[in-house]
C-alpha distance (Angstrom), angle and dihedral (degrees) to the residues before:
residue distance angle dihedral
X1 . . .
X2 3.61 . .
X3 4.13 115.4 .
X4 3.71 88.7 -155.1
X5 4.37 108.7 140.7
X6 3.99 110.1 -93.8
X7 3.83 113.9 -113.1
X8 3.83 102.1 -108.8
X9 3.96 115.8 -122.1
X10 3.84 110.7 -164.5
X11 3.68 116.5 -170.2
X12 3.64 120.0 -142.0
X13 3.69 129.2 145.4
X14 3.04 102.5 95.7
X15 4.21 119.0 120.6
X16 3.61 96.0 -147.1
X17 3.74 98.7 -135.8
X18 4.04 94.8 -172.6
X19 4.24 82.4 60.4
X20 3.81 85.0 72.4
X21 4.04 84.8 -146.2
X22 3.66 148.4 117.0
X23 3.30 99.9 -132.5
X24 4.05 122.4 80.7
X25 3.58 109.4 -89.6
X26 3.80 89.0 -122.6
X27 3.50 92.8 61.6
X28 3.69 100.4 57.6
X29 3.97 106.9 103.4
X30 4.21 135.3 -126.5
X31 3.49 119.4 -164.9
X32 3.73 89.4 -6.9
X33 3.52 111.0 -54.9
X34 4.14 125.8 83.8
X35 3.96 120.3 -96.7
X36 4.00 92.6 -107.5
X37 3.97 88.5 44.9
X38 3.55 88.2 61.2
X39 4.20 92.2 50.6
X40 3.60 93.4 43.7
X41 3.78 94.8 52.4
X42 3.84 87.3 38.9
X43 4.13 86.8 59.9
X44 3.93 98.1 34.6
X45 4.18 86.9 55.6
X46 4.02 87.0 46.4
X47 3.47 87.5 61.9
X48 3.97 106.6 -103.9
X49 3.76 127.1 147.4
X50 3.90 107.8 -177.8
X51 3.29 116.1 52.2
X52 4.20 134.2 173.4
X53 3.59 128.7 -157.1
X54 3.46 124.4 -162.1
X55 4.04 119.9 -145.9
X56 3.56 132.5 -176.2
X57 4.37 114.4 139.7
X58 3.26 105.7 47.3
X59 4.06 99.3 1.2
X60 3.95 89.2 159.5
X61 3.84 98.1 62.6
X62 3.69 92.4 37.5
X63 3.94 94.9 51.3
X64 4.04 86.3 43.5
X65 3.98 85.4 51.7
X66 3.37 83.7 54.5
X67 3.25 107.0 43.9
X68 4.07 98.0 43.9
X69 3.67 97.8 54.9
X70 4.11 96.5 36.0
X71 3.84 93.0 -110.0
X72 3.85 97.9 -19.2
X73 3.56 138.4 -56.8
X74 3.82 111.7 -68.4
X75 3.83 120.3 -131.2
X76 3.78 84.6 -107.1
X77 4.21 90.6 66.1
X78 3.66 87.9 -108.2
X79 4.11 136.2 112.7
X80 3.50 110.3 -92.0
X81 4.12 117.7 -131.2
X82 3.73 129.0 -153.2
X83 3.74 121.7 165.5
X84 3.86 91.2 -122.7
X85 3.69 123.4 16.3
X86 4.12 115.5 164.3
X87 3.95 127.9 156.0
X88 3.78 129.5 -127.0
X89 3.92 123.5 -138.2
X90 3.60 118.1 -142.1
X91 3.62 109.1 178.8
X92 3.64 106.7 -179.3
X93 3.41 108.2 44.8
X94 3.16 107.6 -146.8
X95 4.34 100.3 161.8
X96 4.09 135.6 -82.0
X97 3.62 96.4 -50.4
X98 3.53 96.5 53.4
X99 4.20 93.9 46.2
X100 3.54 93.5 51.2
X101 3.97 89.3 55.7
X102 3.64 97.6 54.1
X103 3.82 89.5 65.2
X104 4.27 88.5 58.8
X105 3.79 87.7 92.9
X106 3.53 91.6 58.2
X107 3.87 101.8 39.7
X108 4.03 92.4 35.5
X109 4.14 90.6 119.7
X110 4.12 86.9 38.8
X111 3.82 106.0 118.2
X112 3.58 98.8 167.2
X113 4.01 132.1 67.9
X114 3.47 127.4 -49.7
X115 4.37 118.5 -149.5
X116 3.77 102.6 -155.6
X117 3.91 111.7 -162.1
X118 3.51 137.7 -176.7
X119 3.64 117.1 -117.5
X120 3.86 92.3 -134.8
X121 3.83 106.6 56.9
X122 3.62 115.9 102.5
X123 3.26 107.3 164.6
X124 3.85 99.3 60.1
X125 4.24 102.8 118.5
X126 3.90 113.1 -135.9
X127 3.86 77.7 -132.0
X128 3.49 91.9 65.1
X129 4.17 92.6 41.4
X130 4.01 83.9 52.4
X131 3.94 96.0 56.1
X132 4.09 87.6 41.8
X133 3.39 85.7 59.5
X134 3.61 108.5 43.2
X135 3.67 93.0 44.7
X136 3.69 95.9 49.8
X137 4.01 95.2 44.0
X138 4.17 80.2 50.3
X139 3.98 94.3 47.7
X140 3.81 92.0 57.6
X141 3.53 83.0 -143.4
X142 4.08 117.2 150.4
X143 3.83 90.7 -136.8
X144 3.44 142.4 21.8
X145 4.05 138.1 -179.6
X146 4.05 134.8 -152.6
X147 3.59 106.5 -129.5
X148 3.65 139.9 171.2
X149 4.02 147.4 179.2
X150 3.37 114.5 -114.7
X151 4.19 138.1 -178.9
X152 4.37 89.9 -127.3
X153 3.32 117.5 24.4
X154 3.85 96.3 171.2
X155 3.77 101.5 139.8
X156 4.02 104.8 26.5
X157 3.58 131.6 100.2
X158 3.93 102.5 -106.5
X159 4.30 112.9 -134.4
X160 3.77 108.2 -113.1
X161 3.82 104.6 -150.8
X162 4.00 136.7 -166.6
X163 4.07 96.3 -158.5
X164 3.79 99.2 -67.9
X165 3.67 106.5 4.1
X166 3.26 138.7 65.1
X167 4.34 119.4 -109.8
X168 3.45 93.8 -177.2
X169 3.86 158.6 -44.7
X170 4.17 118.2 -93.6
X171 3.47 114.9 -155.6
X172 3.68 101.5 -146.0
X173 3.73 88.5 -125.0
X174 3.38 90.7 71.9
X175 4.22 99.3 24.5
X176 3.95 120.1 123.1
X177 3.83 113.2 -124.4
X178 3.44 89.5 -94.4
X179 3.90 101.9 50.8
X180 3.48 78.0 50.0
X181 4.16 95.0 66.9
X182 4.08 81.6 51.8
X183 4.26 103.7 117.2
X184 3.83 96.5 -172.8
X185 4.00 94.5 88.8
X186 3.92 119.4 178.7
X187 4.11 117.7 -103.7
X188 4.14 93.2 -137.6
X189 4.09 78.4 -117.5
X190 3.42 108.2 118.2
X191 4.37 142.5 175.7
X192 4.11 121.1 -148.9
X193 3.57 126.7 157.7
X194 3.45 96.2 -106.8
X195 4.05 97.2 -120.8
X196 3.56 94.6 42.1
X197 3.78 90.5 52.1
X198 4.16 102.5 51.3
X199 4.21 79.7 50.0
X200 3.62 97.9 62.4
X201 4.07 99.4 36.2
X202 4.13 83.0 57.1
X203 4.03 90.7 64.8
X204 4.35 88.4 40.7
X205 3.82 113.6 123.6
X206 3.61 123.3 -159.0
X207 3.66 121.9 -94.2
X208 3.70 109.1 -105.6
X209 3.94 93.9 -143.1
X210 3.87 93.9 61.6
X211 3.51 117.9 1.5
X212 3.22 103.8 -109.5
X213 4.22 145.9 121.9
X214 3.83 108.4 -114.0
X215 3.49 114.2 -147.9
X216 3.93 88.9 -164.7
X217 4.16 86.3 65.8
X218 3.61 89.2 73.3
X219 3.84 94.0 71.4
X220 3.84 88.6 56.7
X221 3.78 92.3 47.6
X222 4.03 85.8 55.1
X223 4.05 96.2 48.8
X224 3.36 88.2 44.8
X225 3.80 92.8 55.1
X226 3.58 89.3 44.7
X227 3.70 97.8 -96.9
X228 3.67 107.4 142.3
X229 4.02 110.7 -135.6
X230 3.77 120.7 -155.1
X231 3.93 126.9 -145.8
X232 3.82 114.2 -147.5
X233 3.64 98.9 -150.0
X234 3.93 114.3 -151.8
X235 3.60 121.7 -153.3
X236 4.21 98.6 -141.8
X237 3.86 110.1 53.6
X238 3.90 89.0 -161.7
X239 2.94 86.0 77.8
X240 3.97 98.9 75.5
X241 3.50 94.1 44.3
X242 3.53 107.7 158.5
X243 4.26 115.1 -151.4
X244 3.72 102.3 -141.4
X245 4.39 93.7 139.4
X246 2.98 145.0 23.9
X247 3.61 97.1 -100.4
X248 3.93 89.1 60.9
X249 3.53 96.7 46.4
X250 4.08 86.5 53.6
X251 3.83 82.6 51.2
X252 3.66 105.3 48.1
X253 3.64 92.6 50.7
X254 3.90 85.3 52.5
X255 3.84 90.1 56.4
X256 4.29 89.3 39.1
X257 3.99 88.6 54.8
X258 4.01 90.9 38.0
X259 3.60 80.3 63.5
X260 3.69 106.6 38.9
X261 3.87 96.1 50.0
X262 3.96 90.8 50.2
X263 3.69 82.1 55.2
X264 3.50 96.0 54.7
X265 3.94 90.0 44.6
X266 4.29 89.8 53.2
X267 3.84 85.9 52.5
X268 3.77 94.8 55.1
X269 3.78 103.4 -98.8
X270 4.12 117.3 131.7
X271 3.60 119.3 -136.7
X272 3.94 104.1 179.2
X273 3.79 95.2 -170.7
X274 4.13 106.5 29.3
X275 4.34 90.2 171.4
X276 3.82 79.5 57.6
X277 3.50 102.6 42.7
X278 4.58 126.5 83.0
X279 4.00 106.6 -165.5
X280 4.17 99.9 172.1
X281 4.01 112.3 -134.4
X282 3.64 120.4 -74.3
X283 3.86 95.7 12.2
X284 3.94 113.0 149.8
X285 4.06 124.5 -130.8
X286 3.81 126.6 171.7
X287 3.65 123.3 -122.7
X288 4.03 109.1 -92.4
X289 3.74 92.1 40.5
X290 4.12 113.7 136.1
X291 3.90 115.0 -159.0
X292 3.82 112.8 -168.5
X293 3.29 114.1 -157.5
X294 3.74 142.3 -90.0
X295 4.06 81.7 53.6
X296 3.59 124.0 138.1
X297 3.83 120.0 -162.0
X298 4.27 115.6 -174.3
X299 3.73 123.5 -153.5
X300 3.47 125.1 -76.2
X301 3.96 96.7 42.5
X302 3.60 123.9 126.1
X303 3.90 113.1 -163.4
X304 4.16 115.7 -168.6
X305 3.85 131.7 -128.4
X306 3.81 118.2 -70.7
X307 3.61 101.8 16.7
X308 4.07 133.4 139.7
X309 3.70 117.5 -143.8
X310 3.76 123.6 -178.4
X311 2.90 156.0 -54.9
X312 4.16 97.3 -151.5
X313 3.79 85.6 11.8
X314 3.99 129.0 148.5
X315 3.46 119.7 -167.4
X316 4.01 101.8 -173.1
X317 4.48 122.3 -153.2
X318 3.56 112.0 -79.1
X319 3.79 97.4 37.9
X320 3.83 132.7 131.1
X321 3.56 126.5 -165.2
X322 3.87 118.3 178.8
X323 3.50 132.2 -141.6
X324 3.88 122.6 -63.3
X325 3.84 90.4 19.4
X326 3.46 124.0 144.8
X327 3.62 125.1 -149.6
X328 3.98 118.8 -170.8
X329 3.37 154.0 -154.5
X330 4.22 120.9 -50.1
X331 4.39 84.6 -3.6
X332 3.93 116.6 147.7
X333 4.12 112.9 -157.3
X334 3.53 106.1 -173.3
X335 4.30 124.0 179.2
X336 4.08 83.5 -26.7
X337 3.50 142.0 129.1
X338 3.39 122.0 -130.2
X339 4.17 119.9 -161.7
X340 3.87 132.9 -132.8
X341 3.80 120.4 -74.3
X342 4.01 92.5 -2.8
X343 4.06 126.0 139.9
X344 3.62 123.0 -118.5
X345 3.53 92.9 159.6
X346 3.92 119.9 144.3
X347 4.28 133.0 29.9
X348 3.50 93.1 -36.5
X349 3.94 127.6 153.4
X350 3.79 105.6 -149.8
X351 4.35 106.9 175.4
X352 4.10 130.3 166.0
X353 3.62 87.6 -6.7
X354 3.72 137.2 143.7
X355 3.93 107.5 -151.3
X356 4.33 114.7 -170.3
X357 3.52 124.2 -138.2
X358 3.81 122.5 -69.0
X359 3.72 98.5 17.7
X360 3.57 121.2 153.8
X361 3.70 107.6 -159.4
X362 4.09 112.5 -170.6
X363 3.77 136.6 -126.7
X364 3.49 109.8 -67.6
X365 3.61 104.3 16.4
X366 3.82 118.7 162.9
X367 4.18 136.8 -162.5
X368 3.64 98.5 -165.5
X369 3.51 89.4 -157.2
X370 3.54 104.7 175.2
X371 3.94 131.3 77.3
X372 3.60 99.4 -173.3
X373 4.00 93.1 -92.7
X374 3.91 111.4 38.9
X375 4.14 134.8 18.5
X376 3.44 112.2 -117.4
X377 4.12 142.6 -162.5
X378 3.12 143.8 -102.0
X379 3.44 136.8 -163.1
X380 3.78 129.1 -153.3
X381 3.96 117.7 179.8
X382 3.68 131.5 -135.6
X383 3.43 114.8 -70.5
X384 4.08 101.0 -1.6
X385 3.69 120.4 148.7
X386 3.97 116.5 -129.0
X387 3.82 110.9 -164.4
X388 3.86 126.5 -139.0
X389 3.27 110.7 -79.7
X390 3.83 103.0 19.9
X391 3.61 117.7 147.3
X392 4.21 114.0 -160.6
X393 4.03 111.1 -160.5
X394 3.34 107.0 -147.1
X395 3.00 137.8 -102.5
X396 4.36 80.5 62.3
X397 3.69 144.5 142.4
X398 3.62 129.6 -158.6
X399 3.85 109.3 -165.0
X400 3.96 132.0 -129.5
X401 3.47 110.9 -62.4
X402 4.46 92.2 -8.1
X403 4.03 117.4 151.3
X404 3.57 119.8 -149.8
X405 3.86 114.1 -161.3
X406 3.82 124.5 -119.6
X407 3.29 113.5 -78.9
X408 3.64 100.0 21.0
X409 4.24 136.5 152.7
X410 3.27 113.0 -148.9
X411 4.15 100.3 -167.5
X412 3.49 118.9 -141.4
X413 4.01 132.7 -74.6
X414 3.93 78.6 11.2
X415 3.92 114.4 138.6
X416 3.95 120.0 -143.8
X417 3.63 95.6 -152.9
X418 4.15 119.2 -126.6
X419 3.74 110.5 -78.7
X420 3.97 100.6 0.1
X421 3.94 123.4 111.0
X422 3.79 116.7 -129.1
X423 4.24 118.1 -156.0
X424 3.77 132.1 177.9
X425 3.78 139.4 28.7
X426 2.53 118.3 -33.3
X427 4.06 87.3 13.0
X428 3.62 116.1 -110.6
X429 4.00 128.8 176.2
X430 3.47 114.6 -73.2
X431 4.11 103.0 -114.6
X432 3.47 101.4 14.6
X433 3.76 116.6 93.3
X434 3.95 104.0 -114.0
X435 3.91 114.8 -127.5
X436 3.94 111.8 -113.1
X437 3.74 98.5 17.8
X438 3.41 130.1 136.0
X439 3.92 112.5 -113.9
């Protein structure tokens, strides 16, 4: 049996009416990074290169998600890559069944497996997609099914089983009271051999209760042909969360940022109130690092060793703080770059700025950074002193080793030169008589 990667199927048209939104279901975010981010990076860490997504509700924002961060943004706040990553339009939709088969054109020369996904399962591990694999590639089976036991399973297809293998998948629609008791429920993430599979979803019929192609009839149409199907039972059922409400999408980022902050806490990093604490997916810390709490830290961020963030802290995407930084109470970083050993410490706003090393910016410090059109920069040298109150108009500079006095505008494209101390508004050098100012 060849041990070539599966092609990766992703499913994702559907609107997601229970979301009660406008925006594609798969394109809401948990801990920071959309639904079909999370997928995607799930499959590029198992080790697949070609992968499919099928659209439908929506297609346009999901193929511009797509297309703007080259296959969506990975959990580590960079582009994803895959060697070959197309979508699939299915226009009527018309359920699972009928998804899968609009990708046959595409995967009509595929001999090997396909992995068929749903677009709204975050919490699937690559780990877990890895094993799948191997074990099913290893089985020689022609089909194979993610399952799990869980405590509820009100809304999952329950595993219908003849000893060891599996006879079929009951949507609980359609289940008997009894199939309904059944706890092993199917994930939606499913192995064929990919020539096997587009056979049998030619001869499905539609359900009678709603209309609709059901992908899980195809693993009855193989036991009853006397093709055994194998169930790939997972020991954490959180992991198959499926995000169908609101509710569930508050939930799975719960369990996503359950997992990241333990991460974190492994690696050395202290987080002394983790219920009070948001760290986005994929976000780097060093080792040494405290984060109080009531801190919230988006994707994208890298944060050195040794620092102390928070509490009441928000450390926005794009932002880089440097080891043995300190970032305080009721302070903003936004797309900025914060240097080694320097002092953020108290209701500052610090945005599109690039702060040196050993900087102590004071209370109340502002970057206006925005001119009505454009953001702009601002540059603080190493070791300057920023006094409470100060607000820099960007575009700025504040020399090596400069001092602006408390309460201080520094107007824009203005220079504070290297080692002198600006006052005033708008600032001017302190002992020098400031052109244009009223005596």
């Amino acid at each position: 049996m060849s041990r070539r990667p599966p092609v990766a199927l992703i499913l994702a048209a559907g609107r997601g009416e229970r979301m009660n939104s406008s925006l594609p279901k798969v394109l809401h975010e948990a801990c920071g990074v959309t639904l079909l981010g999370h997928v995607l990076e799930t499959v590029r860490e198992a080790g697949i290169k070609r992968v499919s997504v099928v659209v439908g509700a929506g297609a346009g924002q999901v193929r511009s998600f797509l297309r703007e961060s080259s296959g969506g943004i990975a959990r580590s706040g960079n582009p994803l890559r895959f060697r070959r990553l197309e979508t699939v339009s299915q226009t009527n939709r018309l359920g699972t069944a009928h998804a899968v088969l609009q990708a046959e054109p595409r995967l009509r020369h595929w001999q090997g497996d396909v992995l068929i996904l749903p677009g709204d399962a975050p919490c699937l591990r690559a780990e877990t997609v890895r094993q799948f694999i191997s074990d099913h590639q290893k089985s020689g089976r022609v089909a194979s099914v993610l399952t799990a036991e869980v405590a509820a399973p009100d809304g999952y297809g329950r595993i219908l089983r003849r000893g060891d293998e599996v006879v079929g998948i009951r949507e609980e629609r359609d289940a008997t009271e009894a199939e309904r008791k059944i706890s092993e429920v199917s994930s939606g993430v499913y192995l064929f051999r990919a020539p096997q599979l587009f056979r049998q979803l030619r001869k499905i019929k539609k359900n009678a209760t709603k209309q609709e192609y059901y992908l899980t009839d195809v693993m009855e149409m193989f036991a009853r042909s006397g093709q055994c199907v194998r169930a790939h039972r997972i020991d954490d059922g959180r992991e198959i969360l499926g995000v169908n409400t609101r509710r569930e999408l508050a939930l799975a980022d719960q369990i996503l940022r359950g997992q990241e902050l333990e991460r974190h806490a492994q690696n050395g990093v202290t987080i002394l109130d983790p219920a009070q604490t948001y760290i986005a997916k994929g976000v780097v810390i060093g080792g040494g690092t405290i984060i109080h709490p009531f801190t919230w830290v988006e994707r994208d961020v890298r944060i050195g060793q040794d620092c102390e963030i928070g509490p009441f802290a928000k450390i926005r995407s794009a932002s880089r703080i440097h080891d043995r930084a300190a970032i305080g109470s009721f302070v903003e970083v936004a797309r900025s770059e914060i240097g080694e050993k320097t002092c953020v410490k108290h209701l500052s706003y610090v945005g599109d700025a690039r702060i040196g090393k050993g900087v102590n910016i004071g209370a109340g410090t502002i970057t206006a950074n925005f001119d009505g059109r454009k953001k702009n920069r601002t540059v603080v040298e190493d070791r300057a002193l920023v006094g409470c109150d100060t607000v820099l108009v960007a575009p700025v500079r504040v020399g090596r080793g400069a001092k602006t006095g408390a309460g201080s505008v520094v107007l824009a494209r203005q220079t504070v030169p290297r080692g002198e101390t600006v006052v005033g508004i708008p600032a001017h050098v302190v002992g020098k008589k400031h052109k244009g100012r009223k005596r």
